[in-house]
ChimeraX commands (.cxc) that place a marker at each C-alpha (Angstrom):
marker #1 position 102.03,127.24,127.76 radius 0.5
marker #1 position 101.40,130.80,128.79 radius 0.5
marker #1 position 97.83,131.81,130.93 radius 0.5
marker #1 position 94.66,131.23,129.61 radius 0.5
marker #1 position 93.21,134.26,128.02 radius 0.5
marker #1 position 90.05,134.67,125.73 radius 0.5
marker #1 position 89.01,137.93,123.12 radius 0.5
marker #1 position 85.30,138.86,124.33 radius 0.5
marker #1 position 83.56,141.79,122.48 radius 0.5
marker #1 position 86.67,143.40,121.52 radius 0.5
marker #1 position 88.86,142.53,124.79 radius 0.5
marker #1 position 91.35,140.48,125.22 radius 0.5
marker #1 position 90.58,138.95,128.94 radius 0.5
marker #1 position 92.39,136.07,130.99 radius 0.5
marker #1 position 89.99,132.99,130.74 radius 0.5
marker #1 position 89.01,133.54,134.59 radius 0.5
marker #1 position 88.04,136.98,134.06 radius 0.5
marker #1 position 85.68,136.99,131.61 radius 0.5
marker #1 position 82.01,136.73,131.67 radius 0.5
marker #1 position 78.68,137.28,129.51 radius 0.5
marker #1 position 75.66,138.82,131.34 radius 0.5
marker #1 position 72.95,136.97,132.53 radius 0.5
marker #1 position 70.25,138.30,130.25 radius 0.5
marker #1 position 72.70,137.06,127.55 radius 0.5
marker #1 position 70.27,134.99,125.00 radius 0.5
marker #1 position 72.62,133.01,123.88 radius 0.5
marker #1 position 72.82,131.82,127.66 radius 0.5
marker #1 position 69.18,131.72,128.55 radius 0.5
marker #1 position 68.00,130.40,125.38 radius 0.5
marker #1 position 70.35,129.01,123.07 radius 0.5
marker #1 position 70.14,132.28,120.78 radius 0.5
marker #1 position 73.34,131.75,118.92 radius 0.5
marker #1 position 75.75,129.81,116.51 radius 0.5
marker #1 position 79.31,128.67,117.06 radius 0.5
marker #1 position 82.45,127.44,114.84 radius 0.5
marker #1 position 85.40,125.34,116.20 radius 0.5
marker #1 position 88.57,125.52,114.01 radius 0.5
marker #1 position 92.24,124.15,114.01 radius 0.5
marker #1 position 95.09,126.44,114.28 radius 0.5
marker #1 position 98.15,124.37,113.00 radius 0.5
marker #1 position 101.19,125.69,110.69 radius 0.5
marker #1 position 100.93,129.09,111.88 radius 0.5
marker #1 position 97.04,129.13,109.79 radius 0.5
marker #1 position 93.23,128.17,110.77 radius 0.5
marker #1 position 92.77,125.59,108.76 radius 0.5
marker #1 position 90.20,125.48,105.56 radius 0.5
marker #1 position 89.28,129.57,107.28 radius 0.5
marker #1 position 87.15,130.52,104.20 radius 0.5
marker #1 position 84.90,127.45,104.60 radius 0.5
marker #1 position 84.41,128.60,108.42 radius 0.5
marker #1 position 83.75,131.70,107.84 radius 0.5
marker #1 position 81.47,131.17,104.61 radius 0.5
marker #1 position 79.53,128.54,107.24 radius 0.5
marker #1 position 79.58,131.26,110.16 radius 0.5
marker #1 position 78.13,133.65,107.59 radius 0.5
marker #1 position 75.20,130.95,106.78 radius 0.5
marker #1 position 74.27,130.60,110.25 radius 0.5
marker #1 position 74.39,133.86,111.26 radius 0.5
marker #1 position 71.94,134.48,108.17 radius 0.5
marker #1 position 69.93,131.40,109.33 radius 0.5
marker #1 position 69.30,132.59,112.80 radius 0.5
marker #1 position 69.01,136.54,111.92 radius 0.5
marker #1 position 72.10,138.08,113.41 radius 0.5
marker #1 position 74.69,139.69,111.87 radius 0.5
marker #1 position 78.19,137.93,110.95 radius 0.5
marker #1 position 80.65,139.88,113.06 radius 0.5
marker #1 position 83.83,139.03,111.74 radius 0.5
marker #1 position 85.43,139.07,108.55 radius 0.5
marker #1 position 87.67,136.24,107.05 radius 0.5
marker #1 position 90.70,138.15,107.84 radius 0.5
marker #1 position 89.79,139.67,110.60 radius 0.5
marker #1 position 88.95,136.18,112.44 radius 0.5
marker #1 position 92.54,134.85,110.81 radius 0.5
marker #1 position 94.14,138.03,113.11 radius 0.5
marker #1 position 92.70,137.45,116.17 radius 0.5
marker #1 position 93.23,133.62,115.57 radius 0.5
marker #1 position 97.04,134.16,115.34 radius 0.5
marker #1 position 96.69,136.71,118.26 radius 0.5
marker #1 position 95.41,134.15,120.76 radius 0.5
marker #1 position 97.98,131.69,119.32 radius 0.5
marker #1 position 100.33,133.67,120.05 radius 0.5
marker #1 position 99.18,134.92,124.01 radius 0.5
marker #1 position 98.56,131.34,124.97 radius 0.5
marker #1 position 101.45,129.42,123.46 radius 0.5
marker #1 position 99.65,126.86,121.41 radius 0.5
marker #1 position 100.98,125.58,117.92 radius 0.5
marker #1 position 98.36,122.58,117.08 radius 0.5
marker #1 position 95.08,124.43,118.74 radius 0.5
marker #1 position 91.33,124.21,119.10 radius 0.5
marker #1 position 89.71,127.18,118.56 radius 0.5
marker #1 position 86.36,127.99,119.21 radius 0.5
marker #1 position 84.02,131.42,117.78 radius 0.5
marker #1 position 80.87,131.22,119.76 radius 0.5
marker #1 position 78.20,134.21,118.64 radius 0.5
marker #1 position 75.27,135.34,120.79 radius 0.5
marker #1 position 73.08,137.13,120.06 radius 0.5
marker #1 position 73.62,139.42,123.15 radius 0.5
marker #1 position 71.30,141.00,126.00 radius 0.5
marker #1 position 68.02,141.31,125.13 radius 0.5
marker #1 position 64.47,141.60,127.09 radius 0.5
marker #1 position 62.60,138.42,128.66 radius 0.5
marker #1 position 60.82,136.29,125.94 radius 0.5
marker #1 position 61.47,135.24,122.95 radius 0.5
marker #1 position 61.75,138.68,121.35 radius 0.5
marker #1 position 64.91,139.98,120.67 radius 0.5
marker #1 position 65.83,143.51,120.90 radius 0.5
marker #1 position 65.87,145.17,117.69 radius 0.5
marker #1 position 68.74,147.34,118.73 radius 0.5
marker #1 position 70.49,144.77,120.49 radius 0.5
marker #1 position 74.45,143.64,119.41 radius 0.5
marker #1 position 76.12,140.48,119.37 radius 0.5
marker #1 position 78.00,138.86,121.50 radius 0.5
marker #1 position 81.54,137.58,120.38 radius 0.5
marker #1 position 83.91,135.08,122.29 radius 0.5
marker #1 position 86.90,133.51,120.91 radius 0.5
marker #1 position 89.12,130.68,122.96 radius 0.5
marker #1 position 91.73,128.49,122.82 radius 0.5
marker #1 position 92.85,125.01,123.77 radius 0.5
marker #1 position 95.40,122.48,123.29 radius 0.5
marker #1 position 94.26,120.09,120.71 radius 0.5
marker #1 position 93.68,116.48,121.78 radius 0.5
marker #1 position 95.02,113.48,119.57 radius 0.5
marker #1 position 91.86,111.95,118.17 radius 0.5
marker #1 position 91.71,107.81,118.64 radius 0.5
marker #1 position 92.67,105.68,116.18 radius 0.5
marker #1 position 89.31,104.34,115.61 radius 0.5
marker #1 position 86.12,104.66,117.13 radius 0.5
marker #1 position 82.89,102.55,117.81 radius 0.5
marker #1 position 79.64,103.88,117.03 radius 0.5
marker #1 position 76.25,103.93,118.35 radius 0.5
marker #1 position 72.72,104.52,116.72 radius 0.5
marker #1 position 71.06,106.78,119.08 radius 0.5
marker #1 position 66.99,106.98,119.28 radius 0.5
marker #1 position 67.38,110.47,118.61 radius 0.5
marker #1 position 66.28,111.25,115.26 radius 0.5
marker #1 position 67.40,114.59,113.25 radius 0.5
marker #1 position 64.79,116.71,111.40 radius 0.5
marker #1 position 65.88,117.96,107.85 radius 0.5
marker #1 position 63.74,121.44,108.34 radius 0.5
marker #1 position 66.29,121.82,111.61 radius 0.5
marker #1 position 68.15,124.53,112.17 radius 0.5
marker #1 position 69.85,122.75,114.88 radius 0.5
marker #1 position 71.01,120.12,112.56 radius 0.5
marker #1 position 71.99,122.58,109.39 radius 0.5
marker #1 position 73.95,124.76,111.47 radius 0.5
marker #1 position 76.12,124.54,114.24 radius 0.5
marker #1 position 73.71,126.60,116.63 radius 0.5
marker #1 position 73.95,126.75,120.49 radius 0.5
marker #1 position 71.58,124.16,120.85 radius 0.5
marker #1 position 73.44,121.18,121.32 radius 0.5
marker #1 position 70.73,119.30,123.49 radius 0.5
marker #1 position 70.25,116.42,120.91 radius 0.5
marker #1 position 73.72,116.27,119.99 radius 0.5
marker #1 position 74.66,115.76,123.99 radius 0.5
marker #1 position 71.84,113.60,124.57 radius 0.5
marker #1 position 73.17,111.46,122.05 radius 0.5
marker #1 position 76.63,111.22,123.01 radius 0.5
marker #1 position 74.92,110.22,126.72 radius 0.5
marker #1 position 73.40,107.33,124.84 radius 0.5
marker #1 position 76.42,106.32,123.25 radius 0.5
marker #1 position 78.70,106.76,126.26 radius 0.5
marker #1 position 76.09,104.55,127.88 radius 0.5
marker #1 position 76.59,101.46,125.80 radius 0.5
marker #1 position 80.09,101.59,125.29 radius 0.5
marker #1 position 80.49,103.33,122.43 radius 0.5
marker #1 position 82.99,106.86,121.65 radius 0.5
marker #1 position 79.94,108.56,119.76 radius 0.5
marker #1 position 76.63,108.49,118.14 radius 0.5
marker #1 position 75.43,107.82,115.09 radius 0.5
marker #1 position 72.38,109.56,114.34 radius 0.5
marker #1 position 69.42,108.60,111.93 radius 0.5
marker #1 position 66.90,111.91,110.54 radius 0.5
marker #1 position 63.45,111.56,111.10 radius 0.5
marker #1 position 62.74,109.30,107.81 radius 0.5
marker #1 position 65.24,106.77,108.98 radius 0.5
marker #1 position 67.95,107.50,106.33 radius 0.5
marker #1 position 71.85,107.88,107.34 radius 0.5
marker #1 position 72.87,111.58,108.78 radius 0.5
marker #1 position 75.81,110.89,111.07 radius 0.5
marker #1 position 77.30,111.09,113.66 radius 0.5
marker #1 position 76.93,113.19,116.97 radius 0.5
marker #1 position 79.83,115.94,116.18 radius 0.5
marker #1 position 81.07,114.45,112.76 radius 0.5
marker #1 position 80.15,113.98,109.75 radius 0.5
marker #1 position 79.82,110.15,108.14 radius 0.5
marker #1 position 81.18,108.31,105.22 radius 0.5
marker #1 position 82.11,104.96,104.04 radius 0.5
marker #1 position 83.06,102.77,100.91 radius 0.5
marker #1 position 81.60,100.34,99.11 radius 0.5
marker #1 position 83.12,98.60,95.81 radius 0.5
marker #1 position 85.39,101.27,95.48 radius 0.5
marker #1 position 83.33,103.96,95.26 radius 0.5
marker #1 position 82.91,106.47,98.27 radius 0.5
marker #1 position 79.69,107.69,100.22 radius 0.5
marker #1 position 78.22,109.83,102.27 radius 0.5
marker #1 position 74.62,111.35,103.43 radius 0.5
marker #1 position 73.57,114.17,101.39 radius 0.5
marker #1 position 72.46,118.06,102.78 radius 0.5
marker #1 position 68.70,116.88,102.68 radius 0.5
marker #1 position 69.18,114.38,105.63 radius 0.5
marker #1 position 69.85,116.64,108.29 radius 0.5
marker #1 position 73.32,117.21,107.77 radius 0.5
marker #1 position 75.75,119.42,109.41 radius 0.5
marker #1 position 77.81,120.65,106.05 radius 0.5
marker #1 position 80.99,120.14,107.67 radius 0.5
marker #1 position 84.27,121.76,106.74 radius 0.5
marker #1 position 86.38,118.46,106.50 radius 0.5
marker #1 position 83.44,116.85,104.43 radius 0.5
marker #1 position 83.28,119.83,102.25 radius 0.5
marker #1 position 87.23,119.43,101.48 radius 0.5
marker #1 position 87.07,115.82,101.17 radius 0.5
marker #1 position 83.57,116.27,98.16 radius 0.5
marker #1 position 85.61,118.96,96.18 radius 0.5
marker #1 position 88.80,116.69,96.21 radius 0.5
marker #1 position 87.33,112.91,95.03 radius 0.5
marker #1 position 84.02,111.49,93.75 radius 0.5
marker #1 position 81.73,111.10,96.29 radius 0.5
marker #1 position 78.16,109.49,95.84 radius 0.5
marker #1 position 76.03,111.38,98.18 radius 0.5
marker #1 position 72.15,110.93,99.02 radius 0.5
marker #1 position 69.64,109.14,101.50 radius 0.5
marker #1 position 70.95,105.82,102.65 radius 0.5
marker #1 position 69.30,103.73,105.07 radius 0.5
marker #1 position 71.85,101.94,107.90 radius 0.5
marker #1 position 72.24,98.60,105.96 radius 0.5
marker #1 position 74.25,100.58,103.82 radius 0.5
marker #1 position 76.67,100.43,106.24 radius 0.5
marker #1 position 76.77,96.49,106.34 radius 0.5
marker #1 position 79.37,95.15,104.31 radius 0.5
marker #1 position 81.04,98.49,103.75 radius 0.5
marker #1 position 84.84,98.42,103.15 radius 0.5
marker #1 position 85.48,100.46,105.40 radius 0.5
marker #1 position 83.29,103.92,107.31 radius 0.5
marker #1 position 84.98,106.91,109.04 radius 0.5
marker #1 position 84.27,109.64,110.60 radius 0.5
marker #1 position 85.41,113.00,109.79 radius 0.5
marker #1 position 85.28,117.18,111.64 radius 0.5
marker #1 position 88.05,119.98,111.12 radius 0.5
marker #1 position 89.45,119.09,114.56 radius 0.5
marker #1 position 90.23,115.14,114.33 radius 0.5
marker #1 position 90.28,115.06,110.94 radius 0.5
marker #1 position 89.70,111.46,109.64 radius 0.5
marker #1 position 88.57,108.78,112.14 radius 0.5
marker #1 position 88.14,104.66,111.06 radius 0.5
marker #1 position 84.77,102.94,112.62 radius 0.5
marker #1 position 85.75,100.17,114.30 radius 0.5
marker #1 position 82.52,98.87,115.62 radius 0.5
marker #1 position 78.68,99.75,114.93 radius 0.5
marker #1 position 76.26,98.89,117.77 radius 0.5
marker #1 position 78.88,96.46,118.92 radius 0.5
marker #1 position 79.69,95.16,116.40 radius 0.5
marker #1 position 82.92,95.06,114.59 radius 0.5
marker #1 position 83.05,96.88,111.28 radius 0.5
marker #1 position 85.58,95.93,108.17 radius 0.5
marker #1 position 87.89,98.49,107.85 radius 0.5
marker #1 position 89.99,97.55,104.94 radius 0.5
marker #1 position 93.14,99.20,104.61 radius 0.5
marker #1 position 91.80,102.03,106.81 radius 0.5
marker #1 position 91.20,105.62,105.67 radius 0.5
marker #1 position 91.76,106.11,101.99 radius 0.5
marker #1 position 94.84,107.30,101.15 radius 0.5
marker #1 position 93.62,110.44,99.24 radius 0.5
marker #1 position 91.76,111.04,102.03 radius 0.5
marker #1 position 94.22,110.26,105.19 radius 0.5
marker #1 position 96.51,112.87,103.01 radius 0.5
marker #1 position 93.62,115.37,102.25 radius 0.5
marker #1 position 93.19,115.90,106.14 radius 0.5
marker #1 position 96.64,114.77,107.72 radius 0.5
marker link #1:1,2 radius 0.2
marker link #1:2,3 radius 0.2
marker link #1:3,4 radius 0.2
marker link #1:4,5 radius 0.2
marker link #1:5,6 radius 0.2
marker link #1:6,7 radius 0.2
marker link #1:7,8 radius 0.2
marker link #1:8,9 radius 0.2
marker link #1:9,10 radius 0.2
marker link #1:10,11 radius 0.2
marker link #1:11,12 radius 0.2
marker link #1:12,13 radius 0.2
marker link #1:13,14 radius 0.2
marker link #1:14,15 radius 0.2
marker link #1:15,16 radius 0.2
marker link #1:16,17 radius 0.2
marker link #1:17,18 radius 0.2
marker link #1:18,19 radius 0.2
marker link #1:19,20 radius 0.2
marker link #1:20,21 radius 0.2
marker link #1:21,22 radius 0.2
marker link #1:22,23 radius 0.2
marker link #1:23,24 radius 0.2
marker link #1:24,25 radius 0.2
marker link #1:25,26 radius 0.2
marker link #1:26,27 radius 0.2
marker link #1:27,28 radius 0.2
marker link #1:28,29 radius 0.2
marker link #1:29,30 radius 0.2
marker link #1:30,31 radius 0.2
marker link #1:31,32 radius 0.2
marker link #1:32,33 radius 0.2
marker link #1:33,34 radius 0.2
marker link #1:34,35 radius 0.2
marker link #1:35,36 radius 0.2
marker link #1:36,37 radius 0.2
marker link #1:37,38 radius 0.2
marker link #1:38,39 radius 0.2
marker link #1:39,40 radius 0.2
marker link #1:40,41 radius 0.2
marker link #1:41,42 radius 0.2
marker link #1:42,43 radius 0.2
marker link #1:43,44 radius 0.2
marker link #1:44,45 radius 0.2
marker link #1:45,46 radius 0.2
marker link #1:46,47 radius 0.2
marker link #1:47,48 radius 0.2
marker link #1:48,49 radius 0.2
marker link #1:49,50 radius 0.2
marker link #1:50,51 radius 0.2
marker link #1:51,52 radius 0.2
marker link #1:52,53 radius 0.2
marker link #1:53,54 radius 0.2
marker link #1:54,55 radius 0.2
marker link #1:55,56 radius 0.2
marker link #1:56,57 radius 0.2
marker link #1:57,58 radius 0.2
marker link #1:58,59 radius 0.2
marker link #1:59,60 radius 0.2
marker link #1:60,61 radius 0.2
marker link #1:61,62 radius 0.2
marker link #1:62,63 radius 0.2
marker link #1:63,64 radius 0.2
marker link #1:64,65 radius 0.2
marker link #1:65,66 radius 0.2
marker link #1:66,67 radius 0.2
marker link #1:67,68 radius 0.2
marker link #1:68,69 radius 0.2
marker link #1:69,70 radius 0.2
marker link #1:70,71 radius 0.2
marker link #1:71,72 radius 0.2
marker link #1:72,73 radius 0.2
marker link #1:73,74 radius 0.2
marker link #1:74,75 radius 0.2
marker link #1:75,76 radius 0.2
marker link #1:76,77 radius 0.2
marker link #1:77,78 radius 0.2
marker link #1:78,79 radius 0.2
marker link #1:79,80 radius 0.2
marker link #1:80,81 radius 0.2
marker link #1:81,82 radius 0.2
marker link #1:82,83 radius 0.2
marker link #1:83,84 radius 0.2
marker link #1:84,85 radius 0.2
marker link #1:85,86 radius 0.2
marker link #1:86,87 radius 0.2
marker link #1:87,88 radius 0.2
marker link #1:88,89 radius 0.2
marker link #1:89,90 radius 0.2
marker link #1:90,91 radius 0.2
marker link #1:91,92 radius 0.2
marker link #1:92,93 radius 0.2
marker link #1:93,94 radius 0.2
marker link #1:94,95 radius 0.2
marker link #1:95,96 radius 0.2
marker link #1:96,97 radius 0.2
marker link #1:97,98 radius 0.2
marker link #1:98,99 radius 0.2
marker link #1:99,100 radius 0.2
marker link #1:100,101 radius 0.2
marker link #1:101,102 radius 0.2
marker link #1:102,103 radius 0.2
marker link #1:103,104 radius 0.2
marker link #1:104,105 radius 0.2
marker link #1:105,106 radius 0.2
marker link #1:106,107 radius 0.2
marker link #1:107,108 radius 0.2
marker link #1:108,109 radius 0.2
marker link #1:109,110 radius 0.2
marker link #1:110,111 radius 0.2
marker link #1:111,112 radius 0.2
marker link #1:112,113 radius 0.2
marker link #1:113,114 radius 0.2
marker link #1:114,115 radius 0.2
marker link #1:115,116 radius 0.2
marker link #1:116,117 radius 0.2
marker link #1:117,118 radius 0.2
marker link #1:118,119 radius 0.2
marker link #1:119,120 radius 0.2
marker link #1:120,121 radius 0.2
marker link #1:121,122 radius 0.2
marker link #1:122,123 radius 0.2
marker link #1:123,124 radius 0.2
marker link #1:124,125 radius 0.2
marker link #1:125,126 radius 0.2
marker link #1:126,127 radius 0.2
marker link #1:127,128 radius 0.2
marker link #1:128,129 radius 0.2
marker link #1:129,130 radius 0.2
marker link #1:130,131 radius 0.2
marker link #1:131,132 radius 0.2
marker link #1:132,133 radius 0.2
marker link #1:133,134 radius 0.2
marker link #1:134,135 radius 0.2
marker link #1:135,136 radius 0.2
marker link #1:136,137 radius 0.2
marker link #1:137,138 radius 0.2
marker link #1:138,139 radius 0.2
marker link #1:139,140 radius 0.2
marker link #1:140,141 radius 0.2
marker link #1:141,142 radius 0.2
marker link #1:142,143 radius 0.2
marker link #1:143,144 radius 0.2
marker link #1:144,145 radius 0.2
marker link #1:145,146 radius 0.2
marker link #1:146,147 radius 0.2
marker link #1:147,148 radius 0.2
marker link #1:148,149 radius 0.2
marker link #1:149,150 radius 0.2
marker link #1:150,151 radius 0.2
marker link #1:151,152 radius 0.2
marker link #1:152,153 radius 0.2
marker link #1:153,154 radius 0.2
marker link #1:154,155 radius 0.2
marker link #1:155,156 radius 0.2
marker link #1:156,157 radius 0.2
marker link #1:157,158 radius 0.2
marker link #1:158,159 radius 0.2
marker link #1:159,160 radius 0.2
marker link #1:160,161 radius 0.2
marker link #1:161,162 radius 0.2
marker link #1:162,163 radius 0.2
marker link #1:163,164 radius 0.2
marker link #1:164,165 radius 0.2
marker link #1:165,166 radius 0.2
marker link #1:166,167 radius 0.2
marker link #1:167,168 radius 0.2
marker link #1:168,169 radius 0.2
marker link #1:169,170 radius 0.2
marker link #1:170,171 radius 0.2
marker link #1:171,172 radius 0.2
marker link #1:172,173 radius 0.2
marker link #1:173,174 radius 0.2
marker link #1:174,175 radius 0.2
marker link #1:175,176 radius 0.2
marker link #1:176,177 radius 0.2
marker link #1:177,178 radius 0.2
marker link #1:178,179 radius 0.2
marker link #1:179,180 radius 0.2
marker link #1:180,181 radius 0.2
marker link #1:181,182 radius 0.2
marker link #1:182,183 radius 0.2
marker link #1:183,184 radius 0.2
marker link #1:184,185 radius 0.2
marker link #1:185,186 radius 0.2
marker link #1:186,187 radius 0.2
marker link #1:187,188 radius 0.2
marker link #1:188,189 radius 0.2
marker link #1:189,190 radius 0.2
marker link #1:190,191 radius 0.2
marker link #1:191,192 radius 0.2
marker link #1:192,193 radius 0.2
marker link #1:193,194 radius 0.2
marker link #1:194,195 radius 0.2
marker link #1:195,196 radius 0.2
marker link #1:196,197 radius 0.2
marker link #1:197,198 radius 0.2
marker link #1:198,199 radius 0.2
marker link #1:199,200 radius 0.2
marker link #1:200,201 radius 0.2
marker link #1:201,202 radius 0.2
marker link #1:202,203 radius 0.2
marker link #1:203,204 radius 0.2
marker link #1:204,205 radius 0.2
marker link #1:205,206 radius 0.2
marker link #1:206,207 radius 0.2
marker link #1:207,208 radius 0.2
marker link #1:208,209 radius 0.2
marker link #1:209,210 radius 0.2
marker link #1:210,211 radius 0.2
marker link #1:211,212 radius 0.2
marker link #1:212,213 radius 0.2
marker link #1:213,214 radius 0.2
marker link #1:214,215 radius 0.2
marker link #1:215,216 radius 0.2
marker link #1:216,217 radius 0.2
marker link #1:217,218 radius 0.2
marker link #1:218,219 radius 0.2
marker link #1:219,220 radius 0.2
marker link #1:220,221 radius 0.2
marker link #1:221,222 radius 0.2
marker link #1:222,223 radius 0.2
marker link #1:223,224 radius 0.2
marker link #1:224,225 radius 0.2
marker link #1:225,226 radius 0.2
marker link #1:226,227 radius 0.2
marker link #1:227,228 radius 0.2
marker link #1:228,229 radius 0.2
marker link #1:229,230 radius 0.2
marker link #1:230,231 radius 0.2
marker link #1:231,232 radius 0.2
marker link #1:232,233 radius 0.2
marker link #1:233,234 radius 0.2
marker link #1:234,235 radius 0.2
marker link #1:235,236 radius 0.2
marker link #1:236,237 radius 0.2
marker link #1:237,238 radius 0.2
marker link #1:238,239 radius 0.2
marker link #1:239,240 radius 0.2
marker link #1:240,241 radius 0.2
marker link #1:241,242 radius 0.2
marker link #1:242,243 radius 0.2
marker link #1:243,244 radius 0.2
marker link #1:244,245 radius 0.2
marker link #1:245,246 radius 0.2
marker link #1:246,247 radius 0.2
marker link #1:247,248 radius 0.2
marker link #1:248,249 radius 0.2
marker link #1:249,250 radius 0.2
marker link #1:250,251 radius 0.2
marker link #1:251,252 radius 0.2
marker link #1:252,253 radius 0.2
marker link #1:253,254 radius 0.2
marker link #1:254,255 radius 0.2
marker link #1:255,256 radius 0.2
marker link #1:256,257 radius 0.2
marker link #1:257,258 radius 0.2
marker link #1:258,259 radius 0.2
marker link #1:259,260 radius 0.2
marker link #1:260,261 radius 0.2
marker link #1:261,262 radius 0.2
marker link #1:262,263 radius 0.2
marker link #1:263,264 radius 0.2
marker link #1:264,265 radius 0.2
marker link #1:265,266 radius 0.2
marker link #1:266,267 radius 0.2
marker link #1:267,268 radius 0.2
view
């Protein structure tokens, strides 16, 4: 693999070289929204639903979306390209750039723009879940958009790592199903599939999106027992794709045949 380099603001920088300033917001406060993408096949993966969500949550939090769907599909195959990598994690991270102490931004200010690389890791063939006490609000922004801050999502995982567990499943604040720490949830019951709707403080994931257009999908507010007795529940985000849950606060969980084959194909 060739030497780490990243594209910040416009440059193309090795990894070791490049830096943000330290009145950066999205630094000091968490002023900022990110995406993580796939790069496999010589393509980002599902790139208009990225950049349609990047758009979103760069509306959410006021700034201005600074790339374009092709534009981010260039410098994607650019980076590609200068590090080597064929299956890669890619990640857009937006600030939204110097501005003055407080919570004020600087009207005149400009985004910040950084885009890396990384080998992709094989995702596990299952994975045990753990309900956090963490609870997600559905008036978030933090939990509707992929913003910089991650503190709930990391205290989670903590929790989980804790007890034994590869992740966290998360609850919102009126006790109804969300999911998981950096995925989105699902499972199947008689047949039919499920999975938390928008209004319980859920990230609208990329992979989730693809899997609702594709096959039926019952979504809404569910409360954990839904879980009991399910045929099988997974785990899904646009870098491991689809993930079986082999155990829910320790204990084992059915998982049928596995990942439905529509599915498993759908986002292979």
């Amino acid at each position: 693999m060739s030497e780490a380099v990243v594209w910040l603001d416009g440059e193309w920088l090795t990894a070791g070289a490049a830096s943000w300033p330290a009145a950066d917001r999205g630094a000091l406060l968490g002023d900022g929204v990110f995406e993580t993408l796939r790069w496999r096949n010589q393509a980002v993966e599902r790139l208009e639903r990225h950049v349609a969500r990047l758009e979103s949550a760069c509306t959410a939090l006021g700034l201005c979306s600074p790339l374009t769907g092709n534009e981010l599909g260039d410098l994607a195959a650019e980076i590609c390209e200068r590090t080597g990598l064929e299956d890669a994690a890619l990640r857009l991270t937006v600030t939204a750039g110097i501005g003055p102490r407080g919570l004020d931004r600087d009207p005149k200010g400009q985004p910040a723009v950084l885009l890396t690389a990384a080998r992709r890791t094989a995702p596990p063939n299952s994975i045990a879940l753990k309900t956090s006490l963490i609870r997600r609000s559905p008036t978030s922004l933090a939990a509707a958009h992929k913003t910089l801050g991650y503190t709930d999502n990391l205290a989670a995982r903590r929790e989980a790592r804790n007890a034994g567990a590869g992740m966290a499943l998360l609850l919102d604040t009126g006790g109804y199903l969300s999911g998981a720490d950096c995925a989105n949830l699902f499972w199947m019951r008689s047949g039919t599939l499920f999975t938390p709707g928008l209004e319980c403080a859920v990230l609208p994931g990329t992979a989730r999106a693809a899997i609702l257009d594709a096959i039926p999908v019952e979504t809404g507010a569910f409360g954990r027992e839904a879980l009991t007795g399910a045929e099988c529940v997974f785990v899904t985000n646009a870098l491991m794709g689809a993930i079986p849950v082999s155990a829910l606060d320790g204990k084992a969980v059915a998982t049928g045949s596995g990942i439905p084959g529509p599915i498993a194909d759908l986002l292979d």
